[in-house]
N, C-alpha and C positions, 0 to 999 in steps of 0.2 A: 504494500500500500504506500501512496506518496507521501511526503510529509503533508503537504496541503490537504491530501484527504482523512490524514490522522487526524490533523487539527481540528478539521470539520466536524469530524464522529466525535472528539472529543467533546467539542461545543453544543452539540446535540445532543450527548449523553447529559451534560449539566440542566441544558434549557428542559428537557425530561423532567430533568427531577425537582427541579425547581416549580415545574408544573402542578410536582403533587405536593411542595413543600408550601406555597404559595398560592391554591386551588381559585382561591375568588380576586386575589389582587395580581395574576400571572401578568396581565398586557403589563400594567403599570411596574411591578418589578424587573421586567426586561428591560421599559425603557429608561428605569433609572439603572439599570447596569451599565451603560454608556454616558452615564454623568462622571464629574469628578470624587475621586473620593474626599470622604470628609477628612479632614485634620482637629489634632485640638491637643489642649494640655489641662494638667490639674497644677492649683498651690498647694507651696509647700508652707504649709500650716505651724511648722516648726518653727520658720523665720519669722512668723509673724499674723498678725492677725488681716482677714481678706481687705479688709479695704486699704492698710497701708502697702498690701503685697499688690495689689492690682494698681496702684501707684506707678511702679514701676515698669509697668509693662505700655512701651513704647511702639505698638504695633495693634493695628484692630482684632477686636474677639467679640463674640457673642456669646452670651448665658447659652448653656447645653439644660433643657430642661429638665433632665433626668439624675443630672449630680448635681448638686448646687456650689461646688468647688473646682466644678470643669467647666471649660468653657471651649467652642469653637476657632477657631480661627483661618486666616490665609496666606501666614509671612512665610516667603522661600527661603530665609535666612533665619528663622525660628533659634538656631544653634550657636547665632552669636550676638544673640540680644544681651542686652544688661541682665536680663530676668535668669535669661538661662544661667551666664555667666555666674550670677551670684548664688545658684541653687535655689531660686525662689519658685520657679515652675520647672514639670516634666511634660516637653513631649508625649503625647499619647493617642490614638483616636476616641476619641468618645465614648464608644459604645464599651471598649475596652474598659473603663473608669467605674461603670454599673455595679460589678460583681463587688467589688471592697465596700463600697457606699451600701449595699445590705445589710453589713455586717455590724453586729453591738459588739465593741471591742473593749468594755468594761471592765472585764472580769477575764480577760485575757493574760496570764504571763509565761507560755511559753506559744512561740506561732510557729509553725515550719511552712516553706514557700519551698515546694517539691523541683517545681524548674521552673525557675527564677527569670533567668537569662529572658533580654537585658536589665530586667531589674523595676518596667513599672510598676506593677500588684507590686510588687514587695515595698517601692520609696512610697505609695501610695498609704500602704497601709503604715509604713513607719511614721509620715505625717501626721497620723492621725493617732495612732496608738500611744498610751503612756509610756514614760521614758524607763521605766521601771520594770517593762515585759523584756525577754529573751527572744529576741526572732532569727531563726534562719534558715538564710537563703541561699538554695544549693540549684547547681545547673550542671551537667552529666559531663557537658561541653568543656574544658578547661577555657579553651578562648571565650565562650559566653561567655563564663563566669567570672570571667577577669572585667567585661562588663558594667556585671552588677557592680563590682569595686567601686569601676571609674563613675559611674553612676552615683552608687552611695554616698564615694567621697566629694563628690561636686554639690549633692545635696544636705550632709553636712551629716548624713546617717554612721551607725557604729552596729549592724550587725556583725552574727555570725556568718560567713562567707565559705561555703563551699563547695568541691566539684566531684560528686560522688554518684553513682550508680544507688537508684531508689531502694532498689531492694536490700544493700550495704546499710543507709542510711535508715531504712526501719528495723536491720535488725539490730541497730545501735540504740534509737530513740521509741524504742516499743511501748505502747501506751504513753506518751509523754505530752502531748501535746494539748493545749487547750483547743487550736484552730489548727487546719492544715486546709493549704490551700496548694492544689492542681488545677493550673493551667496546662493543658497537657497537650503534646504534640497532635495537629489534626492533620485533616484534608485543606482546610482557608479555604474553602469555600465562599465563607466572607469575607473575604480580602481581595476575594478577582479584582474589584476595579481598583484594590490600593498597588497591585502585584498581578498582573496580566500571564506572567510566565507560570503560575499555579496551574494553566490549565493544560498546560506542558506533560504534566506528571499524574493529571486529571483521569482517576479510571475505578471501576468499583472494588479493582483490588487493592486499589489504592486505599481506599475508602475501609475494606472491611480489615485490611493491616493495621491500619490506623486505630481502629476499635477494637483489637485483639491485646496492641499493646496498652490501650488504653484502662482496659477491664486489668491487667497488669499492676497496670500504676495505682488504680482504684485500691486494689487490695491492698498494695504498699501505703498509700494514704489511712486505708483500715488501720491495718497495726502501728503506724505514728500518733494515730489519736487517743486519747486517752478516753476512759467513760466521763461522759457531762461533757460534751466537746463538740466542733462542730467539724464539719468540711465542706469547702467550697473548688466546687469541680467547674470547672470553664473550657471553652471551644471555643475558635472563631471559624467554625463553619455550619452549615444547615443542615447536613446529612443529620437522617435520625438515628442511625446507626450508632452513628460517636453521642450523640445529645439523647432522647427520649430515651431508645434502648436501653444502652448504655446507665442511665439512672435506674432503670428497671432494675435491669440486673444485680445492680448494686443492693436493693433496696429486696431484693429476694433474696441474696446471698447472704445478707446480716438480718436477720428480725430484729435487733436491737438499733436500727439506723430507719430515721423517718425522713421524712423531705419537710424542708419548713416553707423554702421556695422554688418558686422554678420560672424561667423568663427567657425568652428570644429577642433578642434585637435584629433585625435588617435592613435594606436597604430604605425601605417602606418607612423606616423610623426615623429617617433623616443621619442615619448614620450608618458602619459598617458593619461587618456579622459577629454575633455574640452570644453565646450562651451558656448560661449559667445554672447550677445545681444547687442547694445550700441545705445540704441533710446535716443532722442532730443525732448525735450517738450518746446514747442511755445509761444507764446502769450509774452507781457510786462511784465517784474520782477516787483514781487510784493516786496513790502516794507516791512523789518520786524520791531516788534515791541519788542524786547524781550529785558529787562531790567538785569544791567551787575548785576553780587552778588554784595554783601554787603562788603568792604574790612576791613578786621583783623589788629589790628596794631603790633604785633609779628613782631620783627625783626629776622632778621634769616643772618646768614656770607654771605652774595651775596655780588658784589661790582653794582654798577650801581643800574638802576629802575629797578623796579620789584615790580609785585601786592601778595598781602598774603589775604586768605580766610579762615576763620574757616567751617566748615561743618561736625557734626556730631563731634565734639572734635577731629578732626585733624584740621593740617592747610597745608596749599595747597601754592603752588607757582609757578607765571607765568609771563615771561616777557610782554604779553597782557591781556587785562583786560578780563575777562569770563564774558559769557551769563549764566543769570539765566534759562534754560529751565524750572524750574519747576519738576524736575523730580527727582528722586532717582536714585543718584547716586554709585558708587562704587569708582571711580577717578574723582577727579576735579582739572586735570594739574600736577603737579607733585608734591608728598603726601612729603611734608617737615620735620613734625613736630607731631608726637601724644606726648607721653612720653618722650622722646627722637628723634633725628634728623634721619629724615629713608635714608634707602639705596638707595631710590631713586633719593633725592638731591643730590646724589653724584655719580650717573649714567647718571646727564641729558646731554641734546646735544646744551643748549642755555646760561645756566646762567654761570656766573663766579665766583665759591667761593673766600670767602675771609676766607682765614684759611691757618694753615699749607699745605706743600705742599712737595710727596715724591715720587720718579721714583722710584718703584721695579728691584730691578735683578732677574733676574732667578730663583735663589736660595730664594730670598725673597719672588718672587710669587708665588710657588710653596707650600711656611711654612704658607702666606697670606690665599692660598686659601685652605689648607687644616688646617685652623681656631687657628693657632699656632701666641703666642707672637714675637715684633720683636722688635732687639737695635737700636736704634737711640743715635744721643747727640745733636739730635733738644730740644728746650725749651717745655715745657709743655704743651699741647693743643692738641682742635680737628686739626684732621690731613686729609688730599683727598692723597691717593696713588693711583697711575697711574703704567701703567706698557706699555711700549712700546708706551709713550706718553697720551695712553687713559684711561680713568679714571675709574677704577676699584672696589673703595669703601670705606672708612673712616676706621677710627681707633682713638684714644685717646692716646697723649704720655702723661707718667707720670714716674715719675726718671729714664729717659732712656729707656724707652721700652715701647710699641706701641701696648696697649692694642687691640686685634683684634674683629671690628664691623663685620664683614663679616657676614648674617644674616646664619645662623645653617644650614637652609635647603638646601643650595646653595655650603657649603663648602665639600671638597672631599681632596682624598687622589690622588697624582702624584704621 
């Protein structure tokens, strides 16, 4: 068969099924396939509260009716606004933002985000959750999950960071969890118009691979959760295979696991494809037993309490004491110290440095972040520059001028 006639079956096999997924609204669904896809971001709740964080956002957006912390937008350069730069928003589409905004995250302290990578659900919900809960966030990928890092650390977060095989990671953290959240590898079915090459690989064995290992990962989410706990299972495609089925199944295999919600996004919604599961697992919390690390005696410029960890010749820091899981990590809290003091201590959203201290102009953020020296006639030392209040990255004064840490990869030309 040619390529042009594969592509064709290919695209007749979707419009099929989309037929039976979409029965009364089929014309209108087809012809918003051929729209653009939608864009958007959520705040970051951390840095601040919504109206001074939407302050900053130098580019048009629209309220997204369905999270009240997301919103729309159309900027091609999204990735080197001030907002972004400062970790005040994340990149996201829309419909993606739905599943976390479900959740009561109250009575949550330990979360696990099964595959993370790159890291929205996860900064999403650290936004939002108290600073006090343990969350983490693992992706199978090592390059993903190297991701979430750089993700994290630009939004100023201090998980658990790791890149592990599910089934490894539940038979580490068995019963442990308040929340466990799966977002789990699909079809993207909902994503054709953000990613047209999906339909590339578009086929129902595609489809029904997808939902084999998906029931896979379900179980592994099983034995992460603890009783009294929840899990939130997510898709961004329509097939019902991966979404209705898929919950059924689950929901047969455990009698102890109810569904609390269940919800479809599409095209039809003014956004792109999404669906979400949020079952409730039963019975008495079980007790954990997991013993905190080992603490470091490294001082490091904090004012106040605060725990220091060595692991792997970094050191680590966190205003609550960490659970040893056992496990190979990549982050544990926020990466303070290898060689030198990292960019991260001086992107967090909890601790207080004790060090110099210097508000950017315009002009200065601008020479800051495209990795240029600056004058000062502050005294000698490390230095935290902020810029519109938030804390943007360190530097070193030394006779007057403010040698720049900003780490290479990160710095640009305005």
């Amino acid at each position: 068969m040619k390529k042009s006639e594969t592509a064709n079956a290919k695209l007749a096999l979707f419009q099929e099924r989309c037929k039976e997924y979409f029965p009364e609204n089929y014309q209108e669904f087809l012809a918003l396939c051929q729209e653009e896809s939608t864009s958007g971001f959520f705040l970051n709740l951390k840095k601040g509260n919504k109206t001074d964080l939407l302050k900053e956002i130098d580019f048009s957006y629209q309220e997204y009716e369905l999270n009240e912390n997301c919103y729309y937008h159309n900027c091609d350069h999204i990735g080197r606004s001030i907002a972004y730069e400062l970790g005040l928003i994340y990149p996201q589409e829309p419909s993606a933002s739905v599943p976390i905004s479900l959740l009561n995250l109250d009575n949550i302290k330990i979360a696990v985000d099964m595959c993370a990578a790159p890291g929205g659900k996860s900064c999403q919900l650290l936004s939002k959750i108290s600073d006090e809960a343990h969350v983490i966030c693992n992706d199978v990928s090592f390059v993903r999950a190297k991701s979430i890092v750089n993700n994290c650390e630009r939004m100023g977060f201090d998980p658990y960071i790791c890149s592990l095989e599910t089934s490894f990671l539940a038979s580490k953290l068995e019963e442990s969890a308040d929340l466990v959240i799966l977002d789990a590898p699909c079809s993207g079915e909902g994503m054709i118009r953000k990613d047209s090459s999906i339909l590339k690989d578009y086929s129902l064995a595609n489809i029904l691979a997808c939902t084999k290992r998906q029931k896979s990962l379900l179980d592994d989410a099983y034995t992460i959760a603890n009783n009294d706990s929840y899990i939130l299972y997510c898709t961004c495609t329509y097939a019902k295979e991966e979404n209705e089925e898929n919950t059924a199944y689950f929901l047969n295999k455990y009698p102890d696991l109810s569904l609390v919600k269940e919800k479809k996004l599409s095209f039809l919604d003014a956004s792109e494809g999404q669906y979400m599961a949020l079952f409730y697992k039963g019975g008495k919390k079980k007790t954990l037993n997991f013993s905190y690390l080992k603490q470091s005696n490294i001082s490091l410029p904090i004012k106040g309490n605060y725990y220091t960890y060595e692991y792997k010749q970094r050191y680590y820091v966190s205003k609550k004491p960490l659970y040893d899981y056992n496990l190979p990590m990549l982050r544990y809290g926020y990466l303070a110290k290898s060689e030198n003091y990292e960019h991260a201590l001086f992107r967090n959203n909890q601790l207080e440095l004790d060090c110099l201290k210097k508000e950017l102009n315009d002009e200065e953020y601008r020479k800051y972040i495209g990795g240029q020296e600056l004058k000062t006639d502050l005294e000698d030392g490390l230095i935290l520059l902020t810029y519109h209040g938030y804390n943007l990255g360190q530097g070193k004064v030394s006779k007057g001028r403010i040698k720049n840490k900003y780490p290479k990869g990160l710095r640009r030309l305005l």
